[in-house]
C-alpha positions in Angstrom: 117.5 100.9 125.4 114.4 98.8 127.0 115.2 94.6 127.0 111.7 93.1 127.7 112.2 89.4 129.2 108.5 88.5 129.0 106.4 91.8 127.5 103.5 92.8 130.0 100.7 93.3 127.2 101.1 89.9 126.4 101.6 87.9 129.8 98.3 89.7 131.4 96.2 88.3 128.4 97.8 84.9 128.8 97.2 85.0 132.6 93.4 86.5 132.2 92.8 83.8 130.0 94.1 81.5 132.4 92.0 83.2 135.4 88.8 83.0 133.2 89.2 78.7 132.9 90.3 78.8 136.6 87.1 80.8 137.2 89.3 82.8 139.6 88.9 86.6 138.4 92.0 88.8 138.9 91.6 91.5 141.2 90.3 94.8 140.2 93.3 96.3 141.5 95.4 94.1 139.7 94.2 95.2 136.2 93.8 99.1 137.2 97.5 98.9 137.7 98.4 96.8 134.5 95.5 98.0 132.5 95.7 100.9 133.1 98.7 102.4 134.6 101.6 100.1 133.4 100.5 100.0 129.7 100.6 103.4 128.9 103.7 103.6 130.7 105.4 101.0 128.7 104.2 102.5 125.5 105.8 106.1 126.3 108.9 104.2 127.2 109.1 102.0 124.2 108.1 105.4 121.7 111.0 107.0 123.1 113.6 104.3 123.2 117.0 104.1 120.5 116.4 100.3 120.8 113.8 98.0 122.0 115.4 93.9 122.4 112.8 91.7 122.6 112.8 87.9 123.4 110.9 86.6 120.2 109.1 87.6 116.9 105.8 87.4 118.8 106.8 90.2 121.1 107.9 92.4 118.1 105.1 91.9 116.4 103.2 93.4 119.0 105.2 96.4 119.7 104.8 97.5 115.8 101.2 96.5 115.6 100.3 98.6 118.5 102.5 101.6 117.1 104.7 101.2 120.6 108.1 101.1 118.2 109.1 101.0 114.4 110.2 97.9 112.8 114.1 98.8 112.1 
């Protein structure tokens, strides 16, 4: 079972929005290791998961859109 309390995918767009109006780029480091390391991680976790809570419908939405879990 996985319980996201915030899902990753959709926090780093919010805050790379948020850097871009700031004008403050994230580090490259920072979005190697969320880019590129954590996402794929999260989306072998969630494919392999019995059951994936998630806060709200937005977050669901995502995880079936993407193909990271099924619907039911």
């Amino acid at each position: 079972m996985i319980q996201f309390h915030g899902l990753e995918p959709l926090y780093f767009a919010r805050l790379r929005q948020e850097s871009e109006r700031a004008r403050r780029p994230l580090s490259w480091r920072y979005c190697l290791v969320k880019s590129q390391m954590m996402f794929p991680l999260l989306r072998y976790s969630c494919q392999r998961a019995d059951m994936i809570l998630t806060l709200n419908s937005e977050e669901l939405r995502f995880l079936v859109d993407h193909g990271w879990a099924k619907r039911d």
